[in-house]
C-alpha positions as CSV (number, residue, x, y, z in Angstrom):
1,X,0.0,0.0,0.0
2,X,1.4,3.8,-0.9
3,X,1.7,6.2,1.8
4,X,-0.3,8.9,2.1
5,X,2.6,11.3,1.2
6,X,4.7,10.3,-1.0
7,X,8.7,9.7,-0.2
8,X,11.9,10.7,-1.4
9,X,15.4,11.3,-0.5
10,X,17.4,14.0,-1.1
11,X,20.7,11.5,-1.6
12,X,19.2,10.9,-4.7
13,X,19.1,14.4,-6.2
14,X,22.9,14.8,-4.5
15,X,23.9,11.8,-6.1
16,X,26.4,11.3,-9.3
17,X,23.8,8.9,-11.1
18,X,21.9,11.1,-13.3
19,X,18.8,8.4,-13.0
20,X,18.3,8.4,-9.7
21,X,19.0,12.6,-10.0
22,X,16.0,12.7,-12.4
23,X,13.5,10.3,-10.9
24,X,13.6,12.4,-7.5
25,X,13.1,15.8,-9.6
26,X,10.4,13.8,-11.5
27,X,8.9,12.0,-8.1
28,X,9.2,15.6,-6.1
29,X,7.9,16.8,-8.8
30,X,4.3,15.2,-9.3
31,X,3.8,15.1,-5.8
32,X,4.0,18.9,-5.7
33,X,1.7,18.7,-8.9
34,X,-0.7,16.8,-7.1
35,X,-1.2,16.9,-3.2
36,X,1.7,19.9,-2.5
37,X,3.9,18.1,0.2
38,X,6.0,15.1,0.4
39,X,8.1,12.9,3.4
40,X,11.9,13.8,2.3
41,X,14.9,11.8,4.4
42,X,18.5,12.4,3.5
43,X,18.2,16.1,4.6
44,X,21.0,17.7,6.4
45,X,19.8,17.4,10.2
46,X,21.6,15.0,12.5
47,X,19.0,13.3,14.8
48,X,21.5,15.0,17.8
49,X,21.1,18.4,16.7
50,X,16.9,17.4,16.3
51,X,17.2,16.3,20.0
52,X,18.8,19.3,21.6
53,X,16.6,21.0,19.4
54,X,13.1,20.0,21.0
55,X,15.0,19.7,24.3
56,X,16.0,23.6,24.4
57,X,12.2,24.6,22.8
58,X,10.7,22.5,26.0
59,X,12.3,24.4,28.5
60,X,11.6,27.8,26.7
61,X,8.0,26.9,26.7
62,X,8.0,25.7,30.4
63,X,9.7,29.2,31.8
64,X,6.8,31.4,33.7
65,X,4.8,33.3,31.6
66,X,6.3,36.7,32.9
67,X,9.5,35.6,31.7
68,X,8.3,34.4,28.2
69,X,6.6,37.8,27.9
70,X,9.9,39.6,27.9
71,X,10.7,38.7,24.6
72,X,7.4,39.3,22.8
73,X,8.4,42.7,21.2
74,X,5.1,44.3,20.5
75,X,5.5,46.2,16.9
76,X,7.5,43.2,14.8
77,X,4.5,41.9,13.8
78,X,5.6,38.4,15.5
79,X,8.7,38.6,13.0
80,X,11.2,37.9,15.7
81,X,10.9,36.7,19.4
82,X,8.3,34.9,21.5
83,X,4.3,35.1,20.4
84,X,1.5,34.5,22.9
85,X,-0.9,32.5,22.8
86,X,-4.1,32.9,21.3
87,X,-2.6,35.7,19.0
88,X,-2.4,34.3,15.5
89,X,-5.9,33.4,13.7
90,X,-6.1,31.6,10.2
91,X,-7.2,33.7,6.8
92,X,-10.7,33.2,6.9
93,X,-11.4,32.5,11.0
94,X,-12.6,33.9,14.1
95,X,-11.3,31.9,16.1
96,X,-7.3,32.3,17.5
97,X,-5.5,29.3,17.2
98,X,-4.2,27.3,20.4
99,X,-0.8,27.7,20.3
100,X,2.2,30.1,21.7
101,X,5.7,30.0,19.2
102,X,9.1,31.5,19.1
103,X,10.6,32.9,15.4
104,X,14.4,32.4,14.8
105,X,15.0,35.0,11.6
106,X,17.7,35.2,9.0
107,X,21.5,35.2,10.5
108,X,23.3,37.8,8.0
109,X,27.3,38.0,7.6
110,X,28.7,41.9,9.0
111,X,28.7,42.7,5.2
112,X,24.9,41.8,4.5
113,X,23.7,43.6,7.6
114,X,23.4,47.1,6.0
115,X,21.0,45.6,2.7
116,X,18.2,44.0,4.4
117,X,16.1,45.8,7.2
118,X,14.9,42.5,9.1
119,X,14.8,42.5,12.8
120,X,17.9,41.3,14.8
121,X,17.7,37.8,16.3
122,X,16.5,37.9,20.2
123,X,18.9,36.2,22.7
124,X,17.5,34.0,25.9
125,X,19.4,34.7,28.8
126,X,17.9,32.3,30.6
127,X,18.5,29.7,28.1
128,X,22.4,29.4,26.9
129,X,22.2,27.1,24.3
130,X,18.5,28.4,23.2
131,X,19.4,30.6,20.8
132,X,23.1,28.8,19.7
133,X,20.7,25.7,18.7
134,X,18.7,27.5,16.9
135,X,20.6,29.0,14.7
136,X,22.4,25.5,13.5
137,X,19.0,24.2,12.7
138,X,18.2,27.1,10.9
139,X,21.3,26.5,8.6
140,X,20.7,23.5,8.3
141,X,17.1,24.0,7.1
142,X,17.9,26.6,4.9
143,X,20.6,24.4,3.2
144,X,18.0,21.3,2.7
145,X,15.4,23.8,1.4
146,X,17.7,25.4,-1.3
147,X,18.4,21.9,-2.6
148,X,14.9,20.9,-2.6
149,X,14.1,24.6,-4.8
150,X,16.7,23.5,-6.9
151,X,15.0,20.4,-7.8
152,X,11.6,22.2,-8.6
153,X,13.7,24.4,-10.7
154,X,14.6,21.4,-13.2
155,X,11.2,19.9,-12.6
156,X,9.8,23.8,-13.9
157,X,12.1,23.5,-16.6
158,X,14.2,26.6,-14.9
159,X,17.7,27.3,-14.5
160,X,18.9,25.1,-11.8
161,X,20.1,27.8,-10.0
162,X,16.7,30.0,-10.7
163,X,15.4,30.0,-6.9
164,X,19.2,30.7,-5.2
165,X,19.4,34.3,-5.8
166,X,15.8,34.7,-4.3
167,X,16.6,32.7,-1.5
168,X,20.1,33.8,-0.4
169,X,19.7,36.5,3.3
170,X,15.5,35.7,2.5
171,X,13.3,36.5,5.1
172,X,13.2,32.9,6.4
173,X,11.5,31.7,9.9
174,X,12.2,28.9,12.0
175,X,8.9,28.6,14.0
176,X,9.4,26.6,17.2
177,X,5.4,25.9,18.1
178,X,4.1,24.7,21.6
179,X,0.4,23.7,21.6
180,X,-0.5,23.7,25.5
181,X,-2.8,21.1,27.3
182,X,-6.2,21.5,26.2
183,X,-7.8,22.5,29.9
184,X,-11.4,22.4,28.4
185,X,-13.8,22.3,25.6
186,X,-12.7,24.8,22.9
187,X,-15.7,26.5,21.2
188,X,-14.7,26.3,17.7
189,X,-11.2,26.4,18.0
190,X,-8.4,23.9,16.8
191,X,-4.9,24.0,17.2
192,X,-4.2,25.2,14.0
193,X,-7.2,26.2,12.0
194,X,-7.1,25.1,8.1
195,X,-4.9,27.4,6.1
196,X,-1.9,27.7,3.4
197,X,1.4,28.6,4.3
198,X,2.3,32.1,3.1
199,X,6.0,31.4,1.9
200,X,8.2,29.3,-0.6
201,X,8.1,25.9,0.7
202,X,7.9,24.5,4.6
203,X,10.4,22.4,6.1
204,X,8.8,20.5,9.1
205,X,10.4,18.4,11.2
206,X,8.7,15.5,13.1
207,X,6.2,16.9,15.6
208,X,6.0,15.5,19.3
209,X,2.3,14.4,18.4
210,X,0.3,13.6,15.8
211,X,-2.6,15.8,15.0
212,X,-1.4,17.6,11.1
213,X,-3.5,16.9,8.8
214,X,-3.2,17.4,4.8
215,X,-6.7,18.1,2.3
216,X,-6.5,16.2,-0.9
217,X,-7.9,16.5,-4.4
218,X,-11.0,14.9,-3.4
219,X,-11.8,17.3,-0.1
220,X,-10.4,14.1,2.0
221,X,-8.8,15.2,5.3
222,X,-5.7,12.9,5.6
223,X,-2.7,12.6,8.8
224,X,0.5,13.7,7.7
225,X,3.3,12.8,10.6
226,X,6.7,12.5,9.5
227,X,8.9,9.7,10.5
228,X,11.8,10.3,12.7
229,X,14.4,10.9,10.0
230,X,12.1,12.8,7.5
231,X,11.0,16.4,6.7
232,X,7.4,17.0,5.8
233,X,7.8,19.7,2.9
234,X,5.0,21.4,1.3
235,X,4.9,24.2,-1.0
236,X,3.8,27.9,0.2
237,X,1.0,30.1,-1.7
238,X,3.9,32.3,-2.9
239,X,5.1,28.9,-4.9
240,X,1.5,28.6,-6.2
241,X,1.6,31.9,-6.9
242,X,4.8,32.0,-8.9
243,X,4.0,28.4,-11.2
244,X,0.5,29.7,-11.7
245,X,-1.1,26.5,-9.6
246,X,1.0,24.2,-11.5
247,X,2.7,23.0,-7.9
248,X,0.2,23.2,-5.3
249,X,-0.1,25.0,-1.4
250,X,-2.1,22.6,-0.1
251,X,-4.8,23.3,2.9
252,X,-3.8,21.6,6.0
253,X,-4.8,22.1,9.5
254,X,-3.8,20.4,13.3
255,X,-6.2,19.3,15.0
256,X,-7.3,18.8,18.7
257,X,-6.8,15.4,20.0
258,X,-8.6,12.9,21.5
259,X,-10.3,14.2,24.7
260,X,-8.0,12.0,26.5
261,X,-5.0,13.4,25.7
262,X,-6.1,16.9,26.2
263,X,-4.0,17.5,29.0
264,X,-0.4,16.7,26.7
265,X,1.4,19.6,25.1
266,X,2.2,18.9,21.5
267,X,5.5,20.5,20.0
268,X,6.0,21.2,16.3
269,X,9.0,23.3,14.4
270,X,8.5,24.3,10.9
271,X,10.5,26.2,8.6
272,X,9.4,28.9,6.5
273,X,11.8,29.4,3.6
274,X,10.9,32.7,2.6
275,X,12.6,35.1,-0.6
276,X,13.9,38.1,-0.1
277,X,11.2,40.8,-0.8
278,X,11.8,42.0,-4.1
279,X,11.4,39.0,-5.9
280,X,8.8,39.0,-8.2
281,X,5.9,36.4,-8.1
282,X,4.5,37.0,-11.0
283,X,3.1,34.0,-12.7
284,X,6.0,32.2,-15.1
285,X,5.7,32.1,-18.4
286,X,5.9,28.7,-19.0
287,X,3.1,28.1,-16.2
288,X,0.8,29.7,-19.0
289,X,-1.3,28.7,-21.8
290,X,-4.4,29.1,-23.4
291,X,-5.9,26.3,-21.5
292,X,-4.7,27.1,-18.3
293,X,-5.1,30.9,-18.0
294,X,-3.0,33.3,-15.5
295,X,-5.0,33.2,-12.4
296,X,-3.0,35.7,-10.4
297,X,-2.0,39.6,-10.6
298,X,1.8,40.7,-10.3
299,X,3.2,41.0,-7.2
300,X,6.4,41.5,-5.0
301,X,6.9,38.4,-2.2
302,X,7.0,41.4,0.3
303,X,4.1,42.9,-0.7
304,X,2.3,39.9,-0.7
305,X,4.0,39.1,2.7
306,X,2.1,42.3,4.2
307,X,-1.2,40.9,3.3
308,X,-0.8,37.9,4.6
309,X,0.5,39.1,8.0
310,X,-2.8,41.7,8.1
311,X,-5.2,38.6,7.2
312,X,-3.5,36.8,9.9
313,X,-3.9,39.1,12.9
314,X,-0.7,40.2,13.5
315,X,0.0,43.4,11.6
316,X,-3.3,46.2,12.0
317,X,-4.4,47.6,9.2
């Protein structure tokens, strides 16, 4: 029986054999075609550096809540630092999500500093290895994704290298996510209501929990938990954007769990590989054709960033 989510491994687009090269760009391909995520091992996470990982984000989320509040920075829009719970409600909802998260941002060299205007990094004192963590899984993420925008770049018939410049000091997030006990009945909320992501692609590694959940073609609601050495990737509405629908955001939502289980915390850490804001999404040419019309208006990936972030609660209009 086929999973759910297709598999791949990102050896194979690394490797020297240009068969197994192709069939991964083909593979990756058609599952972004069709459902918009896919279970990828072979990425560049050790299972250590996962560990210490979810073992730092644990103790952030267990500090007191005064201490927590320190580093929500009122102004950035969420874009850096600890967010609250209850703060962040899907396009489309009334209803806050149940969750609280943390946002490591782009780590720029002393010579990149002065180009891009994104929000310095904030440091935990209470936590020493927090933040130094953090920031190797961030690398790391950013390295699998560019490899994995390289492959869509072949599969869109692109220049290999078409996504790099785009991607290179983007606006990227690492998004550590705690989803407290559920203390009682929530009226009409989930832990994550049903949305798309905003960005590029997602990089997630595998949650402490099940409860993610992918739409298919058909409307079907269907689990998506990645194993212990996979990344759940799916592409971002500025992807759609970009190929005209050709690769699909899917919808995809967490939901609440059994009734007796509400009272576990469930952790998740994606990553949102984001552009830089000047690139263009404007729907590719080769995306269009007289039976499949251009379905979206030109825009810049920071302009459409702003609408996203006002749909989402967190900048005011």
């Amino acid at each position: 029986m086929k999973p759910a989510i297709p598999q791949v491994d990102l050896h194979d687009f690394l490797s020297a054999d240009p068969k197994r090269k192709q069939d991964f760009i083909q593979d990756l391909g058609v599952a972004f075609s069709d459902i918009g995520f896919v279970a990828l091992r072979g990425h560049f996470l050790t299972p250590e550096l996962i560990t210490k990982l979810y073992k730092e984000v644990r103790l952030f989320f267990e500090l007191p809540e005064t201490v927590k509040m320190k580093y929500h920075l009122p102004g950035l829009a969420g874009q850096r630092g600890y967010t609250p719970f209850g703060s962040e409600t899907a396009k489309g909802f009334n209803q806050a999500d149940l969750k609280e998260f943390w946002h490591f941002g782009q780590y720029l060299s002393p010579k990149d500093v002065g180009e891009f205007s994104y929000p310095e990094n904030v440091n935990v004192e209470e936590l020493p290895d927090f933040n130094t963590v953090g920031k190797e899984v961030f690398q790391a993420l950013e390295k699998t994704a560019t490899e994995v925008l390289k492959a869509i770049a072949h599969y869109l018939e692109l220049t290999p290298n078409y996504f790099v410049p785009f991607v290179t000091n983007g606006n990227s997030i690492l998004r550590p996510i705690h989803y407290p006990p559920i203390t009682e009945a929530p009226k009409n909320a989930v832990r994550a209501a049903a949305h798309g992501d905003i960005n590029l692609i997602t990089l997630l590694m595998g949650a402490q929990g099940s409860g993610l959940e992918v739409q298919n073609r058909t409307g079907e609601w269907i689990p998506a938990q990645a194993q212990e050495d996979e990344l759940m990737i799916n592409m971002g509405d500025m992807m759609a954007r970009l190929t005209n629908n050709k690769l699909k955001s899917t919808i995809h939502r967490v939901v609440n769990p059994p009734k007796e289980l509400w009272g576990e915390s469930r952790f998740s850490i994606p990553f949102f590989m984001h552009p830089v804001a000047t690139m263009p999404l404007n729907c590719l040419a080769n995306c269009i054709s007289d039976t499949h019309q251009k379905q979206y208006d030109d825009i810049t990936a920071g302009d459409f960033l702003h609408e996203r972030l006002v749909d989402l609660g967190l900048i005011k209009k």
